[in-house]
N, CA, C and O atoms as CSV, one atom per row, in Angstrom:
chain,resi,resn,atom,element,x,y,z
A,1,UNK,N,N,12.803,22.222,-4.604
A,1,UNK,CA,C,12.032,21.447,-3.659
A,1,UNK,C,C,12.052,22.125,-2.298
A,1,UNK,O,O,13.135,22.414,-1.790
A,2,UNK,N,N,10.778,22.419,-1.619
A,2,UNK,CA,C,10.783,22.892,-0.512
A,2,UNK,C,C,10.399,21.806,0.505
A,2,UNK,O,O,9.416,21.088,0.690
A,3,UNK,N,N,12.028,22.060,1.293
A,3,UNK,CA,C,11.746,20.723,2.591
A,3,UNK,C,C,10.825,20.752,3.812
A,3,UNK,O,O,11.066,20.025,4.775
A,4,UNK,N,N,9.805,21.552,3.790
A,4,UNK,CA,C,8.824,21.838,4.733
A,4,UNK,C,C,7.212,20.968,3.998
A,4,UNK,O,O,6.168,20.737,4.607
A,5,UNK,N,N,7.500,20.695,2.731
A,5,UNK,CA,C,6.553,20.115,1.753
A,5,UNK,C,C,6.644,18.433,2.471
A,5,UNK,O,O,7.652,17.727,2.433
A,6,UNK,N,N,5.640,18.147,2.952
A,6,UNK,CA,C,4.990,16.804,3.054
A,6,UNK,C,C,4.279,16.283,2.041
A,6,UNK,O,O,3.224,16.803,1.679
A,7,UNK,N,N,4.736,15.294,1.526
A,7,UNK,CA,C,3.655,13.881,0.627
A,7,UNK,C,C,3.007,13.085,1.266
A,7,UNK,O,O,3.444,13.004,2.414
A,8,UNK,N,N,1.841,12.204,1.003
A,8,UNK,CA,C,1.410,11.038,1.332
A,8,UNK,C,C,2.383,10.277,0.172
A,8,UNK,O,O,2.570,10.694,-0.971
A,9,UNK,N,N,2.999,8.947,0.824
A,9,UNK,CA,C,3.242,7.914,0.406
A,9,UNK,C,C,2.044,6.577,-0.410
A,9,UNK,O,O,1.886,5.435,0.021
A,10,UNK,N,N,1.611,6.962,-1.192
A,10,UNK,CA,C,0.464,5.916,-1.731
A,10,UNK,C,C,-0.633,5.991,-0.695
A,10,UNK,O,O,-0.744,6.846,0.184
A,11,UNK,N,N,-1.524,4.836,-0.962
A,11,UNK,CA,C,-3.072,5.009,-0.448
A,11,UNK,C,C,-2.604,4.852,0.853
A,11,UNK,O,O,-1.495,4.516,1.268
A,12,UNK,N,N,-4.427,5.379,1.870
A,12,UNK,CA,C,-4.064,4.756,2.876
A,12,UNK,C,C,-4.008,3.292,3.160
A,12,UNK,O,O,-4.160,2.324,2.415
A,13,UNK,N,N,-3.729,3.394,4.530
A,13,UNK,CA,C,-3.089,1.876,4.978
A,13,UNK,C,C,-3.757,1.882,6.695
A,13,UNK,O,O,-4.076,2.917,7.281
A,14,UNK,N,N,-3.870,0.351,7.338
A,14,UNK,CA,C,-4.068,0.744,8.730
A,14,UNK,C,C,-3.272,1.216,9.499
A,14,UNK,O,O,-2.143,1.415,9.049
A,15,UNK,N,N,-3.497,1.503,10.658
A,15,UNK,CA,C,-2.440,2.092,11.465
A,15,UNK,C,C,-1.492,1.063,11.808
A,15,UNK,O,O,-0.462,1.627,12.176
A,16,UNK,N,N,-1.368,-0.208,11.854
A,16,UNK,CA,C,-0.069,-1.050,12.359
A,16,UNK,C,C,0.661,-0.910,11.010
A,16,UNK,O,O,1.888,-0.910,11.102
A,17,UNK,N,N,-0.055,-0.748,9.317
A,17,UNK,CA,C,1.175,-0.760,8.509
A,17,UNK,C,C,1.476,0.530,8.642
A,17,UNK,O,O,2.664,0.809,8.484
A,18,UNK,N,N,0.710,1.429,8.898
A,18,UNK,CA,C,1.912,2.957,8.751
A,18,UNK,C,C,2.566,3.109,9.683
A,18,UNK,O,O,3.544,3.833,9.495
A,19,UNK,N,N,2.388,2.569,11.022
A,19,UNK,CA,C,3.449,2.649,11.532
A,19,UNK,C,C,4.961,1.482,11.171
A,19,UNK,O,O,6.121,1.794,11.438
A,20,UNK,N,N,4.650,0.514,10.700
A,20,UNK,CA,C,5.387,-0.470,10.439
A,20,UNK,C,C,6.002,0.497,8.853
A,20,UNK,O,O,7.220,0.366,8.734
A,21,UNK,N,N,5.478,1.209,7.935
A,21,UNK,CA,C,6.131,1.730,7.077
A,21,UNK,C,C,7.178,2.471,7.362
A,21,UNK,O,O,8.332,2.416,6.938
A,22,UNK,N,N,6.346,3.612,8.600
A,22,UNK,CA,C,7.114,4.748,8.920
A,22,UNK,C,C,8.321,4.141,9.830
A,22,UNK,O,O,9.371,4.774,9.710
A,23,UNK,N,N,8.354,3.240,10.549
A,23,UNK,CA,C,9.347,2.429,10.707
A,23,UNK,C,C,10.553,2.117,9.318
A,23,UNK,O,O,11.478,2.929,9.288
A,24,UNK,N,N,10.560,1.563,8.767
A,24,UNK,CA,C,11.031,1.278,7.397
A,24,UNK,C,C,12.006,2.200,6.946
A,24,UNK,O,O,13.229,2.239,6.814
A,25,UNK,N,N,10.841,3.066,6.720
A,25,UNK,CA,C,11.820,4.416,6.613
A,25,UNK,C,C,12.491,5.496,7.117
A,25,UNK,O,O,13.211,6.359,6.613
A,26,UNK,N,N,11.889,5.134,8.809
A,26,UNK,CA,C,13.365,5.574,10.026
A,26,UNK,C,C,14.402,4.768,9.665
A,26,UNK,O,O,15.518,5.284,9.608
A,27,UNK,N,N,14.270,3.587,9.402
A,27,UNK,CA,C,15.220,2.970,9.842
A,27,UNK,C,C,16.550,2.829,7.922
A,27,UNK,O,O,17.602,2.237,7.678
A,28,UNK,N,N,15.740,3.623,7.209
A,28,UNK,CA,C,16.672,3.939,5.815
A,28,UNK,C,C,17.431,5.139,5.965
A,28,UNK,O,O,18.369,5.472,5.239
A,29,UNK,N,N,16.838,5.971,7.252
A,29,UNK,CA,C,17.585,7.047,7.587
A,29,UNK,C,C,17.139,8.534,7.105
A,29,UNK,O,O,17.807,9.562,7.222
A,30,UNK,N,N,15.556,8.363,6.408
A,30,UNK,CA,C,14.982,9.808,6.340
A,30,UNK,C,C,13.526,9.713,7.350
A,30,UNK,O,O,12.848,8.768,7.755
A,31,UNK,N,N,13.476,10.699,7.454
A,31,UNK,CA,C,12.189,11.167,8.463
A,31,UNK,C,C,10.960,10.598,7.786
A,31,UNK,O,O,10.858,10.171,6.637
A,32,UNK,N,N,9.954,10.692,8.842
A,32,UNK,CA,C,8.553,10.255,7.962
A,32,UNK,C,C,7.644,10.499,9.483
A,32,UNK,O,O,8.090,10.402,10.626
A,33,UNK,N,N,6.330,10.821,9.081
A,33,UNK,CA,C,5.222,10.822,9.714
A,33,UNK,C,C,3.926,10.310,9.378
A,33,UNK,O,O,3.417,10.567,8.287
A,34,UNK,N,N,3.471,9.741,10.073
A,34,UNK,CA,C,2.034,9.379,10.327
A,34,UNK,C,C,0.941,10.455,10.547
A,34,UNK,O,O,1.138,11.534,11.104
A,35,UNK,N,N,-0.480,9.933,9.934
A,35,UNK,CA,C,-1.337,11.242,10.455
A,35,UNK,C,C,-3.138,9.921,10.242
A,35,UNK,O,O,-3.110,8.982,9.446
A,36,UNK,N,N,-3.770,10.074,10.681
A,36,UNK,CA,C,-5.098,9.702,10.662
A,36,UNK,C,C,-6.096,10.248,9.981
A,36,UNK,O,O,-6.628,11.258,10.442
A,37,UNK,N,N,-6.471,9.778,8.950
A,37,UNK,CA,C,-6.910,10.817,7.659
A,37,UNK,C,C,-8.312,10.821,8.499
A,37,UNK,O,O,-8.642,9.916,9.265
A,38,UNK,N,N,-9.287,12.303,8.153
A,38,UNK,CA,C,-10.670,12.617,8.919
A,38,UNK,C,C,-11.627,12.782,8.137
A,38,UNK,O,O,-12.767,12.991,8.552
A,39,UNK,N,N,-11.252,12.699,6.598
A,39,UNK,CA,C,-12.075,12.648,5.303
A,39,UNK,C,C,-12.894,11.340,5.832
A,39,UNK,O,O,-12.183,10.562,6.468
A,40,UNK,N,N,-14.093,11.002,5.702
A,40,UNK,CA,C,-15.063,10.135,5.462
A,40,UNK,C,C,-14.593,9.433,3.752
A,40,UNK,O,O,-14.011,8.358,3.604
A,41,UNK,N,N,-14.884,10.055,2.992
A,41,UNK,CA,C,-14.596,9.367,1.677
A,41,UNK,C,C,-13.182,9.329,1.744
A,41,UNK,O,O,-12.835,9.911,0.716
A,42,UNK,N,N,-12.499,9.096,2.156
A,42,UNK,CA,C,-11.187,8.830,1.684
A,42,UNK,C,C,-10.617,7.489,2.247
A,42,UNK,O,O,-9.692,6.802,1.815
A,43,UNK,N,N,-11.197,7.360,3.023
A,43,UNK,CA,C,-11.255,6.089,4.128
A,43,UNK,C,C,-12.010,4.774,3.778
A,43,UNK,O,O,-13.206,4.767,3.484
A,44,UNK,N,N,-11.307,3.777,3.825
A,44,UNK,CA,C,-12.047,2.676,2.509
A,44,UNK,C,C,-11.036,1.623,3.817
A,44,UNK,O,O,-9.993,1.903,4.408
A,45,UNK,N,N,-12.147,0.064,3.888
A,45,UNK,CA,C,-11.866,-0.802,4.360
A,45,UNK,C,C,-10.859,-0.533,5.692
A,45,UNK,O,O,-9.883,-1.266,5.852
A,46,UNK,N,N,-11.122,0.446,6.538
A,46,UNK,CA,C,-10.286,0.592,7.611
A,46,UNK,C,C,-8.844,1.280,7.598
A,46,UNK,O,O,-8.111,1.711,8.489
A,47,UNK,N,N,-8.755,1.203,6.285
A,47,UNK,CA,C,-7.480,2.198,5.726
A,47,UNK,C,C,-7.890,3.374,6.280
A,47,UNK,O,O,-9.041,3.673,5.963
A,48,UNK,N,N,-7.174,4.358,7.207
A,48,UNK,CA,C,-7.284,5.495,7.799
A,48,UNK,C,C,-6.095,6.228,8.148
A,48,UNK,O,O,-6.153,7.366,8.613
A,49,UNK,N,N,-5.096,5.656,7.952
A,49,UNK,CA,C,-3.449,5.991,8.127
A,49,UNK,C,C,-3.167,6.220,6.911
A,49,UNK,O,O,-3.600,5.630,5.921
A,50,UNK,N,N,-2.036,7.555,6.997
A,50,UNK,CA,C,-1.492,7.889,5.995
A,50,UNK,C,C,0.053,8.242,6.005
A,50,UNK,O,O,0.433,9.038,6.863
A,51,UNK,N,N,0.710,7.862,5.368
A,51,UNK,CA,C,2.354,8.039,5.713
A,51,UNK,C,C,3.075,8.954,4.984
A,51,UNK,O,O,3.092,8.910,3.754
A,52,UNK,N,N,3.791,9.945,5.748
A,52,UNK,CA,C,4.134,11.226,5.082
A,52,UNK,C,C,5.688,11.198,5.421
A,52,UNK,O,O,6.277,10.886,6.456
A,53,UNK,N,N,6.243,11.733,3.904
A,53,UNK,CA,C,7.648,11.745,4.214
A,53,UNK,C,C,7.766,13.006,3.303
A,53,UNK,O,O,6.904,13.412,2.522
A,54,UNK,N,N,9.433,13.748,3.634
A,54,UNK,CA,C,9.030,15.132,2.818
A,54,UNK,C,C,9.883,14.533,1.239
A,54,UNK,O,O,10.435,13.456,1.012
A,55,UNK,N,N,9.661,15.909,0.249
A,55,UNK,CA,C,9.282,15.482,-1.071
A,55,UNK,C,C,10.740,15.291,-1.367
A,55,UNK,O,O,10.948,14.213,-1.923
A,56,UNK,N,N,11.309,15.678,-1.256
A,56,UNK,CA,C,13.153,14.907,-1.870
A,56,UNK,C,C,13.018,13.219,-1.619
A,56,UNK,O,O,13.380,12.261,-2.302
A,57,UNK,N,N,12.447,13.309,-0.542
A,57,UNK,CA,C,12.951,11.543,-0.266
A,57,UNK,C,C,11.260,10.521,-0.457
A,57,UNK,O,O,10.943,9.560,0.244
A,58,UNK,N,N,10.395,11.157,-1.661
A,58,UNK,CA,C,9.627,10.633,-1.633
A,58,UNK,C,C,10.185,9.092,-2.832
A,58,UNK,O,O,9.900,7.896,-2.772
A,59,UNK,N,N,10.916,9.760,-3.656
A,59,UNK,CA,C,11.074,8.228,-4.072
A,59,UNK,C,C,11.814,7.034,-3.955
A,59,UNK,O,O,11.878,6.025,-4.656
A,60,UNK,N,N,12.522,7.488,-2.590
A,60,UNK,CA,C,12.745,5.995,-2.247
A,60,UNK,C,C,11.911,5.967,-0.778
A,60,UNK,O,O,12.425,5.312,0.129
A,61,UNK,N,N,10.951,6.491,-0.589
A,61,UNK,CA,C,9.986,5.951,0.108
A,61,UNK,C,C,9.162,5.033,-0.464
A,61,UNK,O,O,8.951,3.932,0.043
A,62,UNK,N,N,8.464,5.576,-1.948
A,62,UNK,CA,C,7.790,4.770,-2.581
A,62,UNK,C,C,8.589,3.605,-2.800
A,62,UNK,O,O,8.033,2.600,-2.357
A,63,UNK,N,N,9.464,3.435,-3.217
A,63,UNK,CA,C,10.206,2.202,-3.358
A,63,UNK,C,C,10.427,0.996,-2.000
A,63,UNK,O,O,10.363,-0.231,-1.925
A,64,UNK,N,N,10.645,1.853,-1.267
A,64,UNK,CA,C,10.511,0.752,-0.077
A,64,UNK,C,C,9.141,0.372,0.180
A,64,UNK,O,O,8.932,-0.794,0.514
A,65,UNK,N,N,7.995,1.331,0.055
A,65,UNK,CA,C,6.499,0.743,0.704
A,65,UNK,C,C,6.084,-0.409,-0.510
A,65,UNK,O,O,5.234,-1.287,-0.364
A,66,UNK,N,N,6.982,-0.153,-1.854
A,66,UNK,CA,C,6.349,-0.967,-3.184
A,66,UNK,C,C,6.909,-2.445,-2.910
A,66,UNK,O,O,6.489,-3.493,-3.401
A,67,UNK,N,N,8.127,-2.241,-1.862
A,67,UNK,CA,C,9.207,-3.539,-2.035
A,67,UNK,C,C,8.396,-4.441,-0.818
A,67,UNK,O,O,8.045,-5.619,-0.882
A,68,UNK,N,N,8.228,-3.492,0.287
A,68,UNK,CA,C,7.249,-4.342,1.795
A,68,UNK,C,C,6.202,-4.369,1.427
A,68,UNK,O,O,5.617,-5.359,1.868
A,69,UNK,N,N,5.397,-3.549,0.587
A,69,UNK,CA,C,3.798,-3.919,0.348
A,69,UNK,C,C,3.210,-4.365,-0.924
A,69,UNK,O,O,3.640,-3.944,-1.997
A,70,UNK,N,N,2.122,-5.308,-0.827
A,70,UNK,CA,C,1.801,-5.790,-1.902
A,70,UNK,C,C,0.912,-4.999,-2.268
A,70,UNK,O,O,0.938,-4.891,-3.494
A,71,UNK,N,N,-0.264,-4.078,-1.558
A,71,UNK,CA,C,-1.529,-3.369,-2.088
A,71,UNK,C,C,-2.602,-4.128,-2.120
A,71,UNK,O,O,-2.553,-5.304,-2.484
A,72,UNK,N,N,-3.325,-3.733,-1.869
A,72,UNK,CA,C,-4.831,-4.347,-1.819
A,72,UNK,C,C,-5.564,-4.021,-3.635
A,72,UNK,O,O,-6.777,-4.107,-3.828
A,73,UNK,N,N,-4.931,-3.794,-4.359
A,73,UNK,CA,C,-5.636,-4.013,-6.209
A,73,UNK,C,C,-4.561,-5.174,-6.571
A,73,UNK,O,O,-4.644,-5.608,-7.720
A,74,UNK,N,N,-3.412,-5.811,-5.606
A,74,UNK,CA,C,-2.896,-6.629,-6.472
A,74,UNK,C,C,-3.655,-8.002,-6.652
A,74,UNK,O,O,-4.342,-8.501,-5.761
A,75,UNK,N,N,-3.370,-8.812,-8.461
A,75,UNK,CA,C,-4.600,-9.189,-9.004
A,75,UNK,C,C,-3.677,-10.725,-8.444
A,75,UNK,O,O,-2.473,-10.605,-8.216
A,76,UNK,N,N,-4.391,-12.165,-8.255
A,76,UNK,CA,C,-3.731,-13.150,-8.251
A,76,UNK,C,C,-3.156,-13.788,-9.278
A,76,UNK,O,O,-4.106,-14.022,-10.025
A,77,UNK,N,N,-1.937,-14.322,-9.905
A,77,UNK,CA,C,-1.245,-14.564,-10.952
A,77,UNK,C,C,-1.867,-15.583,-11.549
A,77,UNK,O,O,-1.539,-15.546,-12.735
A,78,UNK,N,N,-2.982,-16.950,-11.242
A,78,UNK,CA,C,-3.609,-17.449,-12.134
A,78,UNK,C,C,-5.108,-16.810,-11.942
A,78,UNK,O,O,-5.536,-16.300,-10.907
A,79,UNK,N,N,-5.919,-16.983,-13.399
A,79,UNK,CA,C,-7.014,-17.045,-13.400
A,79,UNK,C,C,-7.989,-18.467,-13.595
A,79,UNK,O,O,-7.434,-19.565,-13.560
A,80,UNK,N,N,-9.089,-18.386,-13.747
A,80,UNK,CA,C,-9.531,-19.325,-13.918
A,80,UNK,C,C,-11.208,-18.908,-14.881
A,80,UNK,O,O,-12.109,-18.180,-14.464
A,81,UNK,N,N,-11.159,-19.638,-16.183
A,81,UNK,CA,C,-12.140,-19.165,-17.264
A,81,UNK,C,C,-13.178,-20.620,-16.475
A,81,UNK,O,O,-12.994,-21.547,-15.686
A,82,UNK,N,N,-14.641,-19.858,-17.570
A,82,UNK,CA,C,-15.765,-20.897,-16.789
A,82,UNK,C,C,-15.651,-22.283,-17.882
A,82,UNK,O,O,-16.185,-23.384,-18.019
A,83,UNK,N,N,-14.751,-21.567,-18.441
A,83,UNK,CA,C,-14.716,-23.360,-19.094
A,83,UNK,C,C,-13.725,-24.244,-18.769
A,83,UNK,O,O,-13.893,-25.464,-18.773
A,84,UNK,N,N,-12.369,-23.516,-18.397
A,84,UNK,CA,C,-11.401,-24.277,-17.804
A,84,UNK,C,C,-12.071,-25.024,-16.517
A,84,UNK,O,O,-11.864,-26.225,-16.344
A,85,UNK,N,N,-13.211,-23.961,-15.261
A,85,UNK,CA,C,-13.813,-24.616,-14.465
A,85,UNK,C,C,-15.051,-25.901,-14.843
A,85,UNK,O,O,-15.157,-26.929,-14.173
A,86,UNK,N,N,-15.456,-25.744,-15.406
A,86,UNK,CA,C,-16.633,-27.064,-16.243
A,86,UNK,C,C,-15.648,-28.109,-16.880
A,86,UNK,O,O,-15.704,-29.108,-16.162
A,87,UNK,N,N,-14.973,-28.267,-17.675
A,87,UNK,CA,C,-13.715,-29.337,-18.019
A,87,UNK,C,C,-13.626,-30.127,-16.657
A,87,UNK,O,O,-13.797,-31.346,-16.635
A,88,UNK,N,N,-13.355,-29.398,-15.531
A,88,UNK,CA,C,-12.432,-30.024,-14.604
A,88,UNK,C,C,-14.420,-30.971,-13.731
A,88,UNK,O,O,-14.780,-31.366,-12.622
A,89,UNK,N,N,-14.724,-30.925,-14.414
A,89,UNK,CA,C,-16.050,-31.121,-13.604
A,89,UNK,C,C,-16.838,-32.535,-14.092
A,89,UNK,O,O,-17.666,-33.307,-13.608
A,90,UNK,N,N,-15.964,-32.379,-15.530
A,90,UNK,CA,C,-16.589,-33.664,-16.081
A,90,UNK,C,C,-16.013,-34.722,-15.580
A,90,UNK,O,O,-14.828,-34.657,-15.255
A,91,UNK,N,N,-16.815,-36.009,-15.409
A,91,UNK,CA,C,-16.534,-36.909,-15.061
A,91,UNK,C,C,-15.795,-37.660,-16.468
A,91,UNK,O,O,-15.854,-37.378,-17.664
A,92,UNK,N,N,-15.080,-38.749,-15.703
A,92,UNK,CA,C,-13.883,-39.291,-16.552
A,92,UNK,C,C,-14.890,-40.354,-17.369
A,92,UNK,O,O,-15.800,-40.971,-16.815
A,93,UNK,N,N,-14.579,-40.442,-18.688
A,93,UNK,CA,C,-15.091,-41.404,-19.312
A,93,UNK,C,C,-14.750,-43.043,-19.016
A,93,UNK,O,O,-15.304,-43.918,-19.680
């Protein structure tokens, strides 16, 4: 592993969570940096921050951003089918 090698830590994020990440992981006691991604396509919903830590200590970076962040693909734990919604619609006999 070469310690001059920077990762991105998962997708981007806005700038108050990468700095609030890169916080996180000053404060676990390895280095980390911020950078403002300039790709057009890479940049989705204001996500434009990207959090870089070098590659030895990328996996307990990931582990801490997985433990503080939920992600924007996480799905909500109930669903709801169109028939469970129509049931609830009928009036009571």
């Amino acid at each position: 592993m070469n310690p001059d090698v920077w990762v991105p830590i998962g997708a981007p994020v806005t700038e108050q969570d990468a700095h609030f990440l890169r916080d996180l992981i000053h404060q676990a006691g390895y280095p980390a940096r911020i950078e403002r991604i300039t790709d057009p396509l890479e940049i989705k919903n204001g996500r434009s921050w990207r959090v870089y830590v070098r590659d030895e200590h990328a996996d307990i970076a990931f582990e801490i951003r997985d433990h503080n962040f939920t992600g924007p693909t996480r799905r909500p734990t109930r669903r709801w089918s169109l028939t469970g919604i129509l049931r609830r619609r009928r009036p009571a006999a």
